[in-house]
C-alpha positions as CSV (number, residue, x, y, z in Angstrom):
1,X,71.9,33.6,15.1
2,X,72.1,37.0,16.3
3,X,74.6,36.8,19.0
4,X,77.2,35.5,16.3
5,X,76.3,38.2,13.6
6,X,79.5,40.3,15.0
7,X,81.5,37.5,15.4
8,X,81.0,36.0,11.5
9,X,81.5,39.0,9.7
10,X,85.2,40.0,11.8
11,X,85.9,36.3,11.4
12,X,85.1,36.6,7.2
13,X,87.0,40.0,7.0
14,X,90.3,39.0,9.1
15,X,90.4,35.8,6.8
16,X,90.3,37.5,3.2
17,X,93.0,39.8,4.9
18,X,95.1,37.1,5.7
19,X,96.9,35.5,2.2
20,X,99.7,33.6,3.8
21,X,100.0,30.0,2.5
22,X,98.3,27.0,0.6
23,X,95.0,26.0,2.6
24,X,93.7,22.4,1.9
25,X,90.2,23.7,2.8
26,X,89.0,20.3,3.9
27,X,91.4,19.2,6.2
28,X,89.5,16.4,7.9
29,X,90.3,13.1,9.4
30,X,88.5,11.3,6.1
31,X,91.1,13.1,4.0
32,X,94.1,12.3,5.4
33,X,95.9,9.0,5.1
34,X,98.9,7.9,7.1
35,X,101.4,6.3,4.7
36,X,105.1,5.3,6.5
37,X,104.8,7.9,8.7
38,X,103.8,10.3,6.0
39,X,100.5,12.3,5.2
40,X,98.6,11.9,2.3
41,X,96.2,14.5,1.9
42,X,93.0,13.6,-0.3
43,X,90.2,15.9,-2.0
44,X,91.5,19.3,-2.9
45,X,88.7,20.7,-4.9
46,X,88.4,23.8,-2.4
47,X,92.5,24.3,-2.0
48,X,93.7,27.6,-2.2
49,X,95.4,30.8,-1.1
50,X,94.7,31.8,2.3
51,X,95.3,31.7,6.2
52,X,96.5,28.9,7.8
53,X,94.5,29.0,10.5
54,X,91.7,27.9,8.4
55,X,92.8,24.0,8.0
56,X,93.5,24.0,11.9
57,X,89.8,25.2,13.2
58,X,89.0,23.0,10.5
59,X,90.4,19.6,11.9
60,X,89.5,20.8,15.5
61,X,86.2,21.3,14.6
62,X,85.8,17.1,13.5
63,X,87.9,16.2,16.6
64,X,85.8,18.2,19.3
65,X,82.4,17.5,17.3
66,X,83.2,13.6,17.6
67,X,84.1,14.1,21.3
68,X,80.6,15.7,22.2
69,X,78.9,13.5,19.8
70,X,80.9,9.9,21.5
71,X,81.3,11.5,25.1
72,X,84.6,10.5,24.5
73,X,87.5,11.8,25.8
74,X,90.2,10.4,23.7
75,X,89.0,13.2,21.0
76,X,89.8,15.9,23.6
77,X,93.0,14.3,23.8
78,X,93.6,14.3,19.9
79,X,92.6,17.9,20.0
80,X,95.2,18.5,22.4
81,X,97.9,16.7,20.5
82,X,97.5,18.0,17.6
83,X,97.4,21.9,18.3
84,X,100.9,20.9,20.2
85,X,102.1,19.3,17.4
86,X,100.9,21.9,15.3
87,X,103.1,24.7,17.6
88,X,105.8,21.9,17.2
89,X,106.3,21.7,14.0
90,X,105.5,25.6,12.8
91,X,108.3,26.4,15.2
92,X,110.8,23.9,13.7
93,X,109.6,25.1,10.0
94,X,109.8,28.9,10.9
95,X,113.1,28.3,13.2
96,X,111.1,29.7,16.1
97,X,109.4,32.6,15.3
98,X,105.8,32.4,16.3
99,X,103.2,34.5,15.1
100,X,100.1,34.8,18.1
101,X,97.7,35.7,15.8
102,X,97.7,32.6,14.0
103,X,96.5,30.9,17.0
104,X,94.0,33.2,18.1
105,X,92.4,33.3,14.4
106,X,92.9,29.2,14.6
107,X,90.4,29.2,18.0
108,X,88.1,31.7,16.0
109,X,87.9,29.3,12.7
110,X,87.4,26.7,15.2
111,X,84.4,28.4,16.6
112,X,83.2,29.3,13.2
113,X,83.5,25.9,11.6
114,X,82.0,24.1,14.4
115,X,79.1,26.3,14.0
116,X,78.8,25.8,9.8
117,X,78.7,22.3,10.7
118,X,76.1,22.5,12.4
119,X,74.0,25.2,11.2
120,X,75.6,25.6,7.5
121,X,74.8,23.5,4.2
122,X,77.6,20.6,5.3
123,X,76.3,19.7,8.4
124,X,77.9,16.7,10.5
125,X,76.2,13.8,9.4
126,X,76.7,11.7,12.6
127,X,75.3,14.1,14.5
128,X,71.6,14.3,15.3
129,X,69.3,17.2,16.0
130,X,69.5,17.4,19.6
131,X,73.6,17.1,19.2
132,X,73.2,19.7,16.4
133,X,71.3,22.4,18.8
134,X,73.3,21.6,21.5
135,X,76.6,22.7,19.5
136,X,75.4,25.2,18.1
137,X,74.1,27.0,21.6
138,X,77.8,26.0,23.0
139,X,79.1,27.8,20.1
140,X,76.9,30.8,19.7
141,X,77.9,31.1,23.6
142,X,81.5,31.0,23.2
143,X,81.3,33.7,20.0
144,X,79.3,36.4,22.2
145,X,81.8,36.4,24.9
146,X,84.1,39.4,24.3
147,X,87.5,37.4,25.4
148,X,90.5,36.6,23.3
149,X,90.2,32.8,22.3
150,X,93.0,31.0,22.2
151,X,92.8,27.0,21.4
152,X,93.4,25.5,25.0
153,X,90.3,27.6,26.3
154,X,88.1,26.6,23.1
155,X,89.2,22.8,23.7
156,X,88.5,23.7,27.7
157,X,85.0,25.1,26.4
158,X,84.3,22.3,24.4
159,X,85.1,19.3,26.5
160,X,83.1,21.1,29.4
161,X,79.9,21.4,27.9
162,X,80.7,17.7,26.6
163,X,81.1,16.3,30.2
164,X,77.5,18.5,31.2
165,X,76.2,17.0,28.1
């Protein structure tokens, strides 16, 4: 993939750079229970120090695969929801401050994790070769363009391309 050879290598650099909490490192819808209006998180073999912004392209990267791969737009909705409910409750936790970089490197691990999963050793099993392509050109895209992701235009990019699909 030559037109995302710049965009891995900044992506891997920025992230060892950034040591700034406890990552779950598969934060994924088939890890997470719900439990009286509490999270469980499940399989934590690949937990550890890191940036945040990892878990959050992490679980974008299931909810806007599942929306290409159903055509459905409930997913793009989740997406939605849960980056605001992401800014919701970092505000509350850090009493306001917000930190921009965190979203922009959350739209970049987005990128890059919905790429792996397609083109990496754990690809998305529900997907099928012409799904798998079709992500990865959407994606491959998205990384050459020399603009400053943020999540509402990767979610924008994503649903898009689904709708064309």
């Amino acid at each position: 993939m030559p037109r995302a050879r710049d965009f891995i290598p900044d992506l891997v650099d920025d992230t060892h750079a950034r040591r700034l909490t406890l990552v779950h490192g598969d934060y994924s819808p088939k890890n997470i229970l719900v439990r009286e209006d509490r999270l469980i998180l499940l399989d934590h073999e690949v937990i550890h120090w890191g940036d945040p912004a990892f878990d959050v392209g992490f679980a974008l990267t299931h909810l806007l695969s599942k929306a290409r791969h159903l055509r459905n737009p409930r997913f793009i909705d989740a997406a939605r929801r849960f980056w605001d409910v992401y800014l919701a409750t970092s505000a509350a936790a850090g009493k306001g401050a917000w930190d921009p970089s965190i979203e922009q490197m959350s739209a970049r691990h987005t990128l890059g994790c919905m790429l792996a999963r397609v083109a990496g050793r754990s690809t998305l099993e529900y997907l099928n070769d012409d799904e798998r392509a079709r992500q990865e050109k959407v994606v491959v895209d998205a990384m050459s363009r020399d603009v400053v992701w943020t999540i509402a235009a990767v979610i924008d990019a994503m649903a898009n391309e689904a709708i064309r699909a």
